[in-house]
KOLKOLTI-584295 format. One record per residue (C-alpha): residue in one letter; x, y, z. Coordinates in Angstrom, 3 decimals. Each point is the difference from the previous one (the first is absolute). Layout:
% KOLKOLTI-584295
+------+----------+----------+----------+
: rest :       c1 :       c2 :       c3 :
+------+----------+----------+----------+
:    A :        X :        Y :        Z :
...
+------+----------+----------+----------+
***
This chain:
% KOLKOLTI-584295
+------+----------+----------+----------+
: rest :       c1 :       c2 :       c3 :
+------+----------+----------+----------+
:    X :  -36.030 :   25.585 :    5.645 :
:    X :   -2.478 :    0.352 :    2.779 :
:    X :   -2.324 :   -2.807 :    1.169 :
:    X :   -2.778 :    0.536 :   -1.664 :
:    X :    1.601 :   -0.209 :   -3.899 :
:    X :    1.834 :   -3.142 :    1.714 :
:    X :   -3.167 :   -1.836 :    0.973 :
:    X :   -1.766 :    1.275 :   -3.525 :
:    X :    3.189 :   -1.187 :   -1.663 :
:    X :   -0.445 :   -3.193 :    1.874 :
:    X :   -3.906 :   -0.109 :   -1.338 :
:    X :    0.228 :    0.552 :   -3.163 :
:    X :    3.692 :   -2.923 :    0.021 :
:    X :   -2.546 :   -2.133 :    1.226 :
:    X :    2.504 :   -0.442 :    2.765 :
:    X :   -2.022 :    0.757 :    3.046 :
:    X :   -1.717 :   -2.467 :    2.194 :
:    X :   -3.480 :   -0.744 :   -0.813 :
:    X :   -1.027 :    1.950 :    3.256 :
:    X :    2.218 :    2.708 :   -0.750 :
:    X :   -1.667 :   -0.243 :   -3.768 :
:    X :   -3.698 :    0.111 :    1.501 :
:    X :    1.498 :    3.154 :    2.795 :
:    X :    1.690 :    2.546 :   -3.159 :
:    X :   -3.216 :   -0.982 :   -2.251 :
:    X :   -2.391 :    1.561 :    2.922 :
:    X :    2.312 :    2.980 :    0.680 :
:    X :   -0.052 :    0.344 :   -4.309 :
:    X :   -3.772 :   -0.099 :    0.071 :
:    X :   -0.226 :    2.244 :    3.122 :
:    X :    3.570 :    2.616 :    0.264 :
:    X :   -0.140 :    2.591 :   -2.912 :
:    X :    4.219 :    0.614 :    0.517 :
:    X :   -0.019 :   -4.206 :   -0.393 :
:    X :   -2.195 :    0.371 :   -3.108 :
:    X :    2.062 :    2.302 :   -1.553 :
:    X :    3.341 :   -1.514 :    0.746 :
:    X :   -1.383 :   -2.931 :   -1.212 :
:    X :   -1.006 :    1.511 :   -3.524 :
:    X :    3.707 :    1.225 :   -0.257 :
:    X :    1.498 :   -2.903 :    0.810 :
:    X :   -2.322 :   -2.145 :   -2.600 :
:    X :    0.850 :    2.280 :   -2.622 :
:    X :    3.677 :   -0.021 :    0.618 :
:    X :    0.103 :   -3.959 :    0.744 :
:    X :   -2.197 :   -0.130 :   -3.937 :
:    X :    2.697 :    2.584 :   -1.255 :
:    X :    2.779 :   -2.065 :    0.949 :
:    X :   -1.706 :   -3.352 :   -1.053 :
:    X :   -0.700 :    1.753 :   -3.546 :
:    X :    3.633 :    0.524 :   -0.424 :
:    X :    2.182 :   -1.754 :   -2.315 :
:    X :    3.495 :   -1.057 :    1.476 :
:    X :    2.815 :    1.671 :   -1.905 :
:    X :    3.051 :   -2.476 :   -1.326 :
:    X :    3.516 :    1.181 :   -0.866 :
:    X :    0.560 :   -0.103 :   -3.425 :
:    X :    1.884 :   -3.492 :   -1.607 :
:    X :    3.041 :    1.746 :   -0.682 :
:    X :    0.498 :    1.308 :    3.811 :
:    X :   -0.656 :   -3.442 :    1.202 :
:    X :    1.992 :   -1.250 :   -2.296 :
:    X :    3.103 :    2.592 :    0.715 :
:    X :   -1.081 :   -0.941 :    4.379 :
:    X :    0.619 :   -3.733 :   -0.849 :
:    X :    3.106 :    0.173 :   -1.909 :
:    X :    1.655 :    2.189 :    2.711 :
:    X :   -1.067 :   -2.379 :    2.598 :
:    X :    1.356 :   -3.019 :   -1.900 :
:    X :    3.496 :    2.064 :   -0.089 :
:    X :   -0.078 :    0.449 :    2.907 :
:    X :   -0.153 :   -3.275 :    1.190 :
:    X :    2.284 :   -1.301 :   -2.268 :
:    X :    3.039 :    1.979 :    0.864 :
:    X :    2.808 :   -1.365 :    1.699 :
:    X :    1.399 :    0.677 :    3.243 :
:    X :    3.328 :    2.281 :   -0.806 :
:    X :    2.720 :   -1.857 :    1.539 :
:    X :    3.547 :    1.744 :    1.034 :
:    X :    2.749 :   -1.065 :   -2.485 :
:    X :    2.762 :   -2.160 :    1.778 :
:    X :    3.373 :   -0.229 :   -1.309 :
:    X :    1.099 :   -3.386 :   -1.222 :
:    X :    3.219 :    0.602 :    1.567 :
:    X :   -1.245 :    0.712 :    3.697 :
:    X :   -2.122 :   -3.538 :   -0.328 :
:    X :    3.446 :   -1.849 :   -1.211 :
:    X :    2.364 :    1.802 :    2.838 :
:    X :   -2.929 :   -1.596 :    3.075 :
:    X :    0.396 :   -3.055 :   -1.783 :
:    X :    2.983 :   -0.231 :   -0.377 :
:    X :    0.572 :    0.946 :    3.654 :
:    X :   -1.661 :   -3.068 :    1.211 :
:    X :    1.353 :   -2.321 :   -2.248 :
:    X :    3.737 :    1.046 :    1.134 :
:    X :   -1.788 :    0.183 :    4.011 :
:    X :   -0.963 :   -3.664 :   -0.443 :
:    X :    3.502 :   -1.267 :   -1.947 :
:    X :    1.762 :    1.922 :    3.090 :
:    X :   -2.180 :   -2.075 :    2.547 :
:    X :    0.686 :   -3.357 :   -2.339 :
:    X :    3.357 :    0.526 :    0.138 :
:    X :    0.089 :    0.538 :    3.672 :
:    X :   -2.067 :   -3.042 :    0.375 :
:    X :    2.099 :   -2.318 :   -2.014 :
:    X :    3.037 :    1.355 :    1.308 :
:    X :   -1.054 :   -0.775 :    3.659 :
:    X :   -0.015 :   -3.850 :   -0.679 :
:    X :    2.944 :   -2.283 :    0.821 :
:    X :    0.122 :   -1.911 :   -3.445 :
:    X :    2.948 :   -1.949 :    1.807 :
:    X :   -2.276 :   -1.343 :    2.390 :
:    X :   -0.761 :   -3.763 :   -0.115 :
:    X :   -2.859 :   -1.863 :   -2.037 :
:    X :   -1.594 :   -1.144 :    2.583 :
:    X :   -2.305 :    2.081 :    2.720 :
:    X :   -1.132 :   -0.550 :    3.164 :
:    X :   -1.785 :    2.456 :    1.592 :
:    X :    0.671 :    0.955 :    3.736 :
:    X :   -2.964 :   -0.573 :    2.907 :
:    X :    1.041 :    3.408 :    1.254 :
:    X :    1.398 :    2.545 :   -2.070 :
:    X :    2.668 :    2.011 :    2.081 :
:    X :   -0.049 :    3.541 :   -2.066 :
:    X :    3.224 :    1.005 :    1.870 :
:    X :    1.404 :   -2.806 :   -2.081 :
:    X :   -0.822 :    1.564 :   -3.547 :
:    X :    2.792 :    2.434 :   -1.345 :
:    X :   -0.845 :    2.464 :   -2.631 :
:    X :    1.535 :    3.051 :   -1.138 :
:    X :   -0.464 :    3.120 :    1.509 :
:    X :   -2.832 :    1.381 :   -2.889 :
:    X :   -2.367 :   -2.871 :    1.471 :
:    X :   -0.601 :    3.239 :    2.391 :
:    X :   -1.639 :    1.926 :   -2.451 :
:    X :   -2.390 :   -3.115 :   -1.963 :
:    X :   -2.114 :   -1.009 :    3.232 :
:    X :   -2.918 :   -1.954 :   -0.298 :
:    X :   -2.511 :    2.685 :    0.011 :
:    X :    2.208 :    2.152 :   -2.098 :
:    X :    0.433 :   -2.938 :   -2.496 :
:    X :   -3.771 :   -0.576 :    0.244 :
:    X :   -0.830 :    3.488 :   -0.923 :
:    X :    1.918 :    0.146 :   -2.377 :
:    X :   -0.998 :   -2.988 :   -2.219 :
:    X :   -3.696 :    1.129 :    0.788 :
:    X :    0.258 :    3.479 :   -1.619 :
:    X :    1.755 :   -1.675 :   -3.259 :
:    X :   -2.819 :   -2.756 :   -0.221 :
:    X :   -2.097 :    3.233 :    0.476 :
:    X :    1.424 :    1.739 :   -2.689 :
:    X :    0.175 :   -3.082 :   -1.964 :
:    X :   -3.140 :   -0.637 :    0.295 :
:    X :   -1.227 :    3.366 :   -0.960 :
:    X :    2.431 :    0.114 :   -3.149 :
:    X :   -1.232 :   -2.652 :   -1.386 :
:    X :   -3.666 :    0.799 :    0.545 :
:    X :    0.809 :    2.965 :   -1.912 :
:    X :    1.461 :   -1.659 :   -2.728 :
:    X :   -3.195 :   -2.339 :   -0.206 :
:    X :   -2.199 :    2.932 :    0.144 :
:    X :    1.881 :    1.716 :   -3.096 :
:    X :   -0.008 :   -2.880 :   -1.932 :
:    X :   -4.426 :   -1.073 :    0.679 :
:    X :   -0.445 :    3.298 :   -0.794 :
:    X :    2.189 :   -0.412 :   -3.300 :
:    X :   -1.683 :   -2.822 :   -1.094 :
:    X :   -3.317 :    1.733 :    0.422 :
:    X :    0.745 :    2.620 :   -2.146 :
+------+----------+----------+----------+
***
């Protein structure tokens, strides 16, 4: 589109500046090429006003609707996990924490008196236990019970998921 049809366009929009309106009006009155771009344009803006706007017939929209509403209404496909891989984890941790109970419980002198008294200084050099207390070091211990509260934690906010969304159906 060259300038001219854009300012014309502009004119007969009505979107021109009033000094741009009272400019293209002179150069209509006065420019033959103006005048008869302008008569074009006039039609073609009447041509296109005369028009009637087609619509899509009320089966097609009908047909556009329902697939959208499909669409949206499918369900994510989710992988298919055996029962019996979810059990085994489980199962894993439980027997992980009865080991570490055990160890636990096992470590404490049940012969010791009723009474305890707690030293100002604790002398570690004093404290004899076996030689696994190697392997279960504080940060090791730490970890540990942090990644089965983890898992725990995420278990169980699986469970509650399945059983909202159970309820909802």
């Amino acid at each position: 589109m060259n300038s001219i049809e854009e300012k014309l366009w502009n004119y007969i929009d009505g979107t021109c500046l009033p000094d741009e309106q009272k400019a293209i009006a002179v150069l209509i009155e006065q420019d033959e090429v103006y005048q008869k771009k302008y008569n074009e344009l006039l039609q073609l803006n009447t041509e296109f006003a005369a028009m009637e706007l087609d619509e899509p017939s009320m089966a097609f929209t009908y047909n556009i609707m329902e697939t959208i509403r499909t669409e949206n209404a499918r369900q994510p496909l989710k992988a298919a996990i055996d029962k019996r891989i979810i059990t085994g984890i489980a199962a894993f941790f439980v027997v992980s924490l009865a080991v570490l109970l055990i160890y636990v419980l096992s470590a404490v002198n049940w012969s010791a008196g009723s009474g305890f008294k707690m030293p100002q200084e604790l002398n570690v050099t004093q404290i004899k236990v076996t030689h696994i207390s190697n392997y279960f070091t504080g940060p090791v211990v730490k970890g540990f019970l942090f990644f089965d509260v983890v898992m725990g934690l995420f278990l169980m906010d699986n469970y509650l998921r399945r059983k909202n969304v159970a309820k909802q159906r």
